[in-house]
C-alpha positions as CSV (number, residue, x, y, z in Angstrom):
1,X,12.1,11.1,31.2
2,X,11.0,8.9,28.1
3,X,8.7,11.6,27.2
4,X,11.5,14.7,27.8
5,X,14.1,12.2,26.0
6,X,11.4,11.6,23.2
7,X,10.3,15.2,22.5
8,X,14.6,16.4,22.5
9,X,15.1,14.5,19.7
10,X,11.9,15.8,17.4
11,X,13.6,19.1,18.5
12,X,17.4,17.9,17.3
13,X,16.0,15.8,13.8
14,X,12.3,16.9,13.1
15,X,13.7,19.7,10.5
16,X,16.0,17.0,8.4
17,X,13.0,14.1,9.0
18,X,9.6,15.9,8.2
19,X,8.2,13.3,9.7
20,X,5.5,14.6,11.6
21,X,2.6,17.0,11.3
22,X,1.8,18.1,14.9
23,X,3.2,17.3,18.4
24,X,1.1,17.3,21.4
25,X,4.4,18.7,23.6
26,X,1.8,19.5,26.7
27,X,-0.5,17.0,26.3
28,X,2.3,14.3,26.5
29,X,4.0,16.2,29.3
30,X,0.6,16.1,31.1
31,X,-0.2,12.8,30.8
32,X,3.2,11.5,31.8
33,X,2.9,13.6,34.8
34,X,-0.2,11.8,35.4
35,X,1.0,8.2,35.1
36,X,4.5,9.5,37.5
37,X,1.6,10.4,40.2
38,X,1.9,8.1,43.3
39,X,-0.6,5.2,43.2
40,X,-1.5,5.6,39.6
41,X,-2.3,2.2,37.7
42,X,0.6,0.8,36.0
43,X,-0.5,-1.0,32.3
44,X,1.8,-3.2,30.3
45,X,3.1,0.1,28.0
46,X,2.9,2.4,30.8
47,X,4.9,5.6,30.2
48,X,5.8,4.2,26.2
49,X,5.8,7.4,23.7
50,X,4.5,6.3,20.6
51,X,3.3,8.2,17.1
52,X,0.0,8.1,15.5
53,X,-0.4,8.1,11.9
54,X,-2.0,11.2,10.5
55,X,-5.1,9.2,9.6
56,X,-6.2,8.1,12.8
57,X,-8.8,9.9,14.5
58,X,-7.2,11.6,17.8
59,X,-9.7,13.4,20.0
60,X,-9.1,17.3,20.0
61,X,-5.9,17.3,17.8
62,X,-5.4,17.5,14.1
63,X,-6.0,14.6,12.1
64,X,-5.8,15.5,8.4
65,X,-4.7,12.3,6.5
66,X,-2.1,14.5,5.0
67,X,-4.9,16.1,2.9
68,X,-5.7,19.8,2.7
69,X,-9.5,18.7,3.0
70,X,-9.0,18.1,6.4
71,X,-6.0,20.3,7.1
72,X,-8.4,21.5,10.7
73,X,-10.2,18.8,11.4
74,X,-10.5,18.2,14.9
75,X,-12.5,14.6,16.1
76,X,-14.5,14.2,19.3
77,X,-13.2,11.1,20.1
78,X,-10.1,8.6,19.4
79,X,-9.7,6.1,17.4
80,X,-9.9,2.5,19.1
81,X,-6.2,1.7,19.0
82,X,-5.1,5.1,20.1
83,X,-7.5,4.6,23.0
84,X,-6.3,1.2,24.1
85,X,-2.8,2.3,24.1
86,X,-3.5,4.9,26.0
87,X,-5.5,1.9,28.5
88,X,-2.6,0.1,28.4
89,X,-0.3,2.9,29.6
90,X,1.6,4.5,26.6
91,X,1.5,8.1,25.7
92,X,0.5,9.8,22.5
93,X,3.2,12.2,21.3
94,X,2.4,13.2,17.6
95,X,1.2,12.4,14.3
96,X,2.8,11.2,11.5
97,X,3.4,12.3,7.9
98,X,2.2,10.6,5.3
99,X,1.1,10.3,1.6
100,X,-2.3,12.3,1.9
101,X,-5.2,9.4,2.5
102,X,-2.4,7.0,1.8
103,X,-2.5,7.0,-1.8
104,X,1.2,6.4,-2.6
105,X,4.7,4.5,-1.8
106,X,7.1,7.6,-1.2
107,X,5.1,10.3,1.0
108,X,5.8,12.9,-1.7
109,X,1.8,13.1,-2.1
110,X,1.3,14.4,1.4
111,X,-0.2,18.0,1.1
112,X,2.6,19.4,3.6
113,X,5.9,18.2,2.1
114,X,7.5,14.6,1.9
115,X,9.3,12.8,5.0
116,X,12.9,11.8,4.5
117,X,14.9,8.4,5.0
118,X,16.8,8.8,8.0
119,X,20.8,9.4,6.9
120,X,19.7,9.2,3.8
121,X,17.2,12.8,2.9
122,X,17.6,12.1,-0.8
123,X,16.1,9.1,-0.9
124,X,12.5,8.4,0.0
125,X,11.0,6.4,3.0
126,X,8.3,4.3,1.5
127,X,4.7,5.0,2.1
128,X,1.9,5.6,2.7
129,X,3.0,5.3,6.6
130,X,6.2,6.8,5.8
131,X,6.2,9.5,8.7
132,X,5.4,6.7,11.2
133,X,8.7,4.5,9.7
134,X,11.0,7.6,9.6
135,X,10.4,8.7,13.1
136,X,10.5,4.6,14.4
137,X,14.3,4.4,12.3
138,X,15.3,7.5,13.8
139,X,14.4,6.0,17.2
140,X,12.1,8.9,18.1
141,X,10.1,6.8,19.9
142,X,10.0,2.6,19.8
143,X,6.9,2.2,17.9
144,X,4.1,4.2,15.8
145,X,0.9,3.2,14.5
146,X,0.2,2.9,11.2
147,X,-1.9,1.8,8.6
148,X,-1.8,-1.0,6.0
149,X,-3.7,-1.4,2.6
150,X,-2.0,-2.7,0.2
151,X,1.6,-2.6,1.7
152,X,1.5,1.0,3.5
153,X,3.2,0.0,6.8
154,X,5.3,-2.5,5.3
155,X,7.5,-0.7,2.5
156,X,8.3,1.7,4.7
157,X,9.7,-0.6,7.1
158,X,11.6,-2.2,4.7
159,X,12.9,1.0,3.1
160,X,13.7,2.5,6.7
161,X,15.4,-0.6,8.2
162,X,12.7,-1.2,11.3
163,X,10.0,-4.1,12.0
164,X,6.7,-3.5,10.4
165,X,3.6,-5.6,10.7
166,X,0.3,-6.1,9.0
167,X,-2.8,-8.2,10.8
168,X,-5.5,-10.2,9.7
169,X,-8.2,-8.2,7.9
170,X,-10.3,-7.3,11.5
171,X,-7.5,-8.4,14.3
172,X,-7.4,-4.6,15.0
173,X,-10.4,-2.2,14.5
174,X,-10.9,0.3,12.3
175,X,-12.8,2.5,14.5
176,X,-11.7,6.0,14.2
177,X,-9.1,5.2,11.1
178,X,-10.0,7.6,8.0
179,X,-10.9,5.3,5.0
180,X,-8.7,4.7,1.8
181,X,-10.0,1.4,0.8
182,X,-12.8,-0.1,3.5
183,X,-11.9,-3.6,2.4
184,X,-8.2,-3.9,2.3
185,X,-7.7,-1.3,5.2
186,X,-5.9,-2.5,8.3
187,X,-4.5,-0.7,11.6
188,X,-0.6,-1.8,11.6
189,X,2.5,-1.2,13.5
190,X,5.8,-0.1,12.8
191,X,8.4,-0.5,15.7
192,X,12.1,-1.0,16.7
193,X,11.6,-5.1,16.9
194,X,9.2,-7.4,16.8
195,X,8.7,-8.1,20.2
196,X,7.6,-4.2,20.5
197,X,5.0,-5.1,17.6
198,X,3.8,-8.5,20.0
199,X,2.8,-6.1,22.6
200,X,1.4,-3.2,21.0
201,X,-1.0,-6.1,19.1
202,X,-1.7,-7.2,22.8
203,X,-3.0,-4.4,23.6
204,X,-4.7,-2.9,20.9
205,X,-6.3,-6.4,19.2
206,X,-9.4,-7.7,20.1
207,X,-13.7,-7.1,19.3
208,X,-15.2,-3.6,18.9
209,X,-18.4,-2.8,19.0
210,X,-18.0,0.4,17.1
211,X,-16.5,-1.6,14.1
212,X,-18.4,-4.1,12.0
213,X,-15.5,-5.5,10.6
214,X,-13.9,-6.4,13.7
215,X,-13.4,-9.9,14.5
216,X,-14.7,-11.0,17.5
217,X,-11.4,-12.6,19.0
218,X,-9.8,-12.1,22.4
219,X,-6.3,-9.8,21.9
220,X,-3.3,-11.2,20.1
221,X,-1.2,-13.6,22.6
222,X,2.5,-14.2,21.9
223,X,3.9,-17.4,21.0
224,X,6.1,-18.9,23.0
225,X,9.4,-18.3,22.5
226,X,12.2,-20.9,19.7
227,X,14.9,-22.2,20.0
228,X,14.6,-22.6,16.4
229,X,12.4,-23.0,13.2
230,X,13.0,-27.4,13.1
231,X,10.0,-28.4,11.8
232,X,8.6,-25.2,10.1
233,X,8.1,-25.5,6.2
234,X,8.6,-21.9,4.9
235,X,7.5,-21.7,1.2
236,X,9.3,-19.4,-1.1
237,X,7.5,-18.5,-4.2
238,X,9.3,-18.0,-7.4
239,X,7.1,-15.2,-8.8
240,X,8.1,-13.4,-5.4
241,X,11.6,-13.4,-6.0
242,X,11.5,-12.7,-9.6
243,X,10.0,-9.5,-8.9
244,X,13.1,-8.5,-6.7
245,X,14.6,-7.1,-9.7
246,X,17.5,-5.3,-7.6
247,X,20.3,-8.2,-7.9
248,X,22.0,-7.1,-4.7
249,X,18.4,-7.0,-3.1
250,X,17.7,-10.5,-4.2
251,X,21.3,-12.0,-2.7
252,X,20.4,-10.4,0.7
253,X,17.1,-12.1,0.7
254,X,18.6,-15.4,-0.7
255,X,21.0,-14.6,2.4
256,X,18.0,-14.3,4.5
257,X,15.9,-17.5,3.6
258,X,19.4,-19.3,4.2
259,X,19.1,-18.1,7.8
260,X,15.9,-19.7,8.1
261,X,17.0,-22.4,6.9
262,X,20.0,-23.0,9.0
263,X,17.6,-22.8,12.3
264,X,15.8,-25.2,11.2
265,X,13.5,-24.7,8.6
266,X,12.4,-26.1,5.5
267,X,12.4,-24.5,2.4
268,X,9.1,-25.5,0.3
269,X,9.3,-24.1,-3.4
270,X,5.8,-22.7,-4.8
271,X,4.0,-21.7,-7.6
272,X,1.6,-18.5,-7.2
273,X,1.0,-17.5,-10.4
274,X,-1.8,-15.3,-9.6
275,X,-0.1,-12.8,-7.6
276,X,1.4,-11.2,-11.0
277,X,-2.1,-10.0,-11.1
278,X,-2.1,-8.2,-7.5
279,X,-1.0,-5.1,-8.5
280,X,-3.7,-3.8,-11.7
281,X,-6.3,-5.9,-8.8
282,X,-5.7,-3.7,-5.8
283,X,-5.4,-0.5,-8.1
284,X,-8.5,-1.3,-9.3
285,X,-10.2,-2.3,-6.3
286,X,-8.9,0.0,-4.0
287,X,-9.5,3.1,-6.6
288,X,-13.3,2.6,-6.2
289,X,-13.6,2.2,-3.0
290,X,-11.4,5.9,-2.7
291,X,-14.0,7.1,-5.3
292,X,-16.2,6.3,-3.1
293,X,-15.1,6.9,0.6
294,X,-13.9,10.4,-0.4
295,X,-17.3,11.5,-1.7
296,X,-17.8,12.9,1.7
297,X,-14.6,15.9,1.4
298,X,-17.1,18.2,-0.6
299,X,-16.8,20.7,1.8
300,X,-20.7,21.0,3.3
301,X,-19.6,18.2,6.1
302,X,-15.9,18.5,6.4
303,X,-13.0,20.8,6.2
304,X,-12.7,24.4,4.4
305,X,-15.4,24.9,1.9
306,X,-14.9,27.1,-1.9
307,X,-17.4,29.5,-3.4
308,X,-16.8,28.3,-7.3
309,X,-19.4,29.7,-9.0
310,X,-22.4,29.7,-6.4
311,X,-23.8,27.1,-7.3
312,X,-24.3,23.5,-5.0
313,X,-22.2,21.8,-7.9
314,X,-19.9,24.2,-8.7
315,X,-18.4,24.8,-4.6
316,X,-18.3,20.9,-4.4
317,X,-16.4,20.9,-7.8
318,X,-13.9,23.8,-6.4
319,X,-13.7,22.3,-2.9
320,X,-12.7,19.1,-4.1
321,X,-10.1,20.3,-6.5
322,X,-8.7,22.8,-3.8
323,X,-8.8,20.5,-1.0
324,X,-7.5,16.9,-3.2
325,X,-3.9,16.3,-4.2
326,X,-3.1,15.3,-7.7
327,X,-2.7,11.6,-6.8
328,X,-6.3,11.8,-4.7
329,X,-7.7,13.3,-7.8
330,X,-6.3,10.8,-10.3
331,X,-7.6,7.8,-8.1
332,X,-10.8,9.1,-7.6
333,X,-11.2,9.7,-11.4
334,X,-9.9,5.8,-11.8
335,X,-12.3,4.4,-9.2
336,X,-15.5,6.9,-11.0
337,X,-15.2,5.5,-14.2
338,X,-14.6,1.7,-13.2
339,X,-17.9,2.2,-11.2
340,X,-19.6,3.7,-13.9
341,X,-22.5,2.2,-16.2
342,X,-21.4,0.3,-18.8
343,X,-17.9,-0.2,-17.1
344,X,-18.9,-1.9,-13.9
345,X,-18.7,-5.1,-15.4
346,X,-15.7,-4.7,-17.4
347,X,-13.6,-3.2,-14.3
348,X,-14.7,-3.6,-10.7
349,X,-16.3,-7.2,-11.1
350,X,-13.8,-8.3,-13.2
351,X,-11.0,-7.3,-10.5
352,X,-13.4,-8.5,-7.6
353,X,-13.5,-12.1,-9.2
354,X,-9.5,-12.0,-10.2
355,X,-9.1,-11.2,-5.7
356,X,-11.3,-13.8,-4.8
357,X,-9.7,-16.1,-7.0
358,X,-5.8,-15.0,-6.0
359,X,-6.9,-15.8,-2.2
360,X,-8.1,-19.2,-2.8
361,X,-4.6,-19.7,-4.2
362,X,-3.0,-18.1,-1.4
363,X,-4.6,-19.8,1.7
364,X,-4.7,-23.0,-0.3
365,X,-0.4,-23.3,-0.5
366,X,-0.8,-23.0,3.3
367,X,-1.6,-26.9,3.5
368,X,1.7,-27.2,1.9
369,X,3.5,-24.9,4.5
370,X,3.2,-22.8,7.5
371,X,4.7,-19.2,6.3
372,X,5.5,-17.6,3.0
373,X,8.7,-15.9,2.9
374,X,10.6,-13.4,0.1
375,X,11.5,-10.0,-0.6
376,X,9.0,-6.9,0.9
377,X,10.3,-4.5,-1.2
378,X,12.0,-5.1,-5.1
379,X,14.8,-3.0,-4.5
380,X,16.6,-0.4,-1.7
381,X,14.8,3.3,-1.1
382,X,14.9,4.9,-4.5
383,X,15.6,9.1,-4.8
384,X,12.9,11.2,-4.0
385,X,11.3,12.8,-7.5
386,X,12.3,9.8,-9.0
387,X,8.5,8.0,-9.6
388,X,7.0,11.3,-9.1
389,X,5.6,11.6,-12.7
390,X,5.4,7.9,-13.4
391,X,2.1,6.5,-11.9
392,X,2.8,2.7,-13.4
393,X,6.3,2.4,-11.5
394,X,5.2,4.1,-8.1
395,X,2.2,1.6,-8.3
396,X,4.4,-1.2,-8.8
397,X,5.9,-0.8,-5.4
398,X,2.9,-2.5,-4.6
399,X,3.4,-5.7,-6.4
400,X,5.3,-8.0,-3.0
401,X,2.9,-6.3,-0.3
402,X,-0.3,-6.1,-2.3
403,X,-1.3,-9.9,-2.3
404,X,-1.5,-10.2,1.3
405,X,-3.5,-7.2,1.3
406,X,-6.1,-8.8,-1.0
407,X,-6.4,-12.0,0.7
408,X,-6.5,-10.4,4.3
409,X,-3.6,-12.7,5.4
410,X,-1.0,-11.4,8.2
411,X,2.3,-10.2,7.2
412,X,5.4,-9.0,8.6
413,X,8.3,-7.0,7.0
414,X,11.3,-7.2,9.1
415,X,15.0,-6.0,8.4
416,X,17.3,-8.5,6.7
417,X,20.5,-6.4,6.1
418,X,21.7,-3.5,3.3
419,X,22.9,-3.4,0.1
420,X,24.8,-0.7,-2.1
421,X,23.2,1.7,-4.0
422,X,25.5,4.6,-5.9
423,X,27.7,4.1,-2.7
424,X,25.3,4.1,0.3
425,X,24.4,0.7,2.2
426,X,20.3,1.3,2.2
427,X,18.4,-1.6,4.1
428,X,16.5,-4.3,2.5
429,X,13.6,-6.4,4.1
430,X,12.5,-10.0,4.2
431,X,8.5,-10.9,4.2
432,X,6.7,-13.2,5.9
433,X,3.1,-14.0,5.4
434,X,0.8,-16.5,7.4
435,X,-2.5,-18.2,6.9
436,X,-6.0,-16.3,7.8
437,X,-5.3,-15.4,11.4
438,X,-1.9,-16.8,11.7
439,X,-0.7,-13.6,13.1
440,X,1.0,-15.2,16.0
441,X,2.9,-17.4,14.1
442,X,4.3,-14.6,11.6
443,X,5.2,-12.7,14.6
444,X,6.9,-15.8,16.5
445,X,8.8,-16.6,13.0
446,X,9.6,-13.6,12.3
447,X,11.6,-12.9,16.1
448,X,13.2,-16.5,15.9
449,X,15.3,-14.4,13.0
450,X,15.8,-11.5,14.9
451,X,17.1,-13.1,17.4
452,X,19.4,-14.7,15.1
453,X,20.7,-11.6,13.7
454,X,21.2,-8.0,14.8
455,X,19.9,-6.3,11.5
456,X,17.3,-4.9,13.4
457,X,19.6,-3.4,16.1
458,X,21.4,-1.0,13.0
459,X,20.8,2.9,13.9
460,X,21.2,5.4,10.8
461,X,24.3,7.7,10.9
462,X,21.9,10.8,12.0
463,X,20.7,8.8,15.6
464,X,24.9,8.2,16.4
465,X,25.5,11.5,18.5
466,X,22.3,11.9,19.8
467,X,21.0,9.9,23.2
């Protein structure tokens, strides 16, 4: 039934959404039946539809990162979270649109046309993961996978009105998830509350073999459950707010810290001075290691392959610039000439010592307090075409999310309410971020609000007649 109820409404909002690239309608139908079967094993998701994010490896179906250099790629196997949910009980329904190998914060650079905000089609859902967030808002199913590298699963959340969540660098493998930037990459989750996001992290954290990066930690327990924050120092960094440049974004958030504050909570003032540096950093950064990972799309190994002019260099030359969007090309180009001789030291090492430098700074306010709270987003979903030709202001969506990303810390975006915007209340998001493998905490913290307030429980205008 949650499968049947699940696939009716991809039928009744998939063509206003464009949220997802391929639905596995038998394969879901199969595997439900199986898990219905008398005396099959019951896991803690069992019979949960969920979304995968179009960069995660899913054995025998499609998995194109958005990009027309893998538009029929098929993997052998699944990627490790896909395969632990599916352990745990919960069924794989489809994969998610998305910007194409996450390289953007509206999904207008996926290669088969941009998802739309749910109620709200002019306006753009955030990205990279903005497929997964679209789909979660319009309660298609209660949670999608997702991925996070400098802010991908939480912007969308924000920008969508549902929970979104970030883990420690290495809480979740990588196994199986396509590579933007190897460094800052995470697995995240986008979901319908947090307690959904608790036990999809149950059962997809925890050591892999198959990933080097992997920590080797048991799986994510919750927290016990608050009565309250008494006790909790929450530090709220001016540089953070100041980059809420929305005003009626801003009051929400102020609204938002008050609610910590009234359950409890202390609020600690800070200084993090180094974070105005997070966004030119993880460009940087993040653009070599793109330069790098996508090396391998030159058509001999993967995807559909051009002649050019018959020559080794000159199909790789035409296969890449086929098969690569305009923003993969731009970031590639970026990443080559940071990497290059003679600008190595000037770019890359530069940037490498400006992250290790803005993580000391961020780990070290966390012997002044337990979580880091402030706006995810600067301002409500913005129109679709609206950053298209402007790089520098689609790259500062980065600017809350991206210093989390750099330091590896845990961080969850969760609905805080909605503001006006040209006469339509769009929802805003409140941030929280935790020490180096905090991730319970954030989690606990950040359902102490939701249970609080009923933000989270808002449904956009599209969802109202449907079941």
């Amino acid at each position: 039934e949650a499968v049947e109820l699940a696939l009716a409404r991809i039928a009744a909002l998939e063509a206003e959404l464009g949220s997802l690239l391929d639905v596995a309608e038998a394969g879901a139908r199969a595997h439900a039946a199986e898990l219905a079967r008398e005396g099959s094993s019951r896991g803690p998701l069992h019979g949960v539809p969920f979304l995968v994010k179009a960069n995660l490896c899913w054995r025998g179906r499609v998995t194109s990162a958005a990009s027309r250099s893998l538009e029929s790629y098929r993997p052998p196997y699944d990627a490790t979270p896909i395969a632990r949910l599916a352990e745990a009980g919960a069924i794989p329904l489809g994969s998610c649109n998305m910007d194409e190998f996450g390289f953007g914060s509206s999904g207008e650079h996926s290669s088969f046309g941009a998802p739309r905000t749910p109620g709200y089609p002019s306006r753009a859902p955030g990205g990279p993961s903005s497929g997964s967030a679209a789909a979660v808002a319009a309660r298609v199913t209660p949670f999608a996978l997702a991925s996070d590298t400098g802010g991908s699963a939480r912007q969308p959340a924000a920008l969508c009105g549902v929970s979104g969540f970030k883990p420690s660098y290495g809480r979740i493998s990588r196994h199986g998830l396509i590579a933007f930037a190897s460094s800052l990459d995470t697995v995240g989750v986008l979901a319908d509350s947090v307690e959904r996001i608790e036990q999809v992290l149950a059962a997809t954290s925890g050591a892999d073999a198959r990933d080097a990066t992997a920590l080797s930690l048991p799986p994510l327990q919750p927290e016990a459950p608050r009565e309250g924050l008494r006790g909790l120092r929450v530090g709220v960094s001016a540089e953070a707010l100041a980059l809420a440049t929305h005003a009626p974004t801003r009051a929400r958030v102020a609204a938002a810290l008050e609610v910590l504050r009234s359950l409890g909570a202390e609020l600690v003032p800070l200084a993090l001075p180094l974070t105005r540096h997070a966004v030119a950093t993880y460009q940087l950064l993040s653009s070599c290691e793109a330069a790098s990972n996508l090396a391998r799309y030159d058509g001999l190994r993967y995807g559909p392959r051009e002649p050019g002019d018959g020559s080794l260099q000159g199909s790789i030359a035409a296969t890449r610039g086929a098969g690569l969007g305009a923003e993969a090309r731009r970031r590639v180009l970026l990443g080559t000439l940071a990497l290059s001789q003679g600008e190595r030291e000037q770019w890359l090492e530069r940037a490498a010592r400006v992250r290790a430098l803005l993580r000391e700074e961020l780990v070290a306010c966390f012997e002044q307090v337990d979580v880091l709270a402030g706006p995810t987003v600067a301002g409500p979903a913005f129109r679709l075409g609206e950053r298209l030709e402007d790089p520098l202001a689609m790259y500062a969506c980065d600017a809350l999310t991206a210093p989390a990303s750099l330091a590896g810390l845990p961080a969850a975006s969760v609905p805080c309410g909605t503001v006006e915007d040209d006469g339509v209340e769009l929802p805003v998001a409140l941030q929280l971020t935790g020490a180096p493998l905090a991730d319970a905490r954030v989690l606990a913290v950040a359902r102490t609000f939701q249970s609080a307030t009923s933000h989270h429980l808002a449904r956009p205008a599209l969802c109202g007649a449907l079941p």
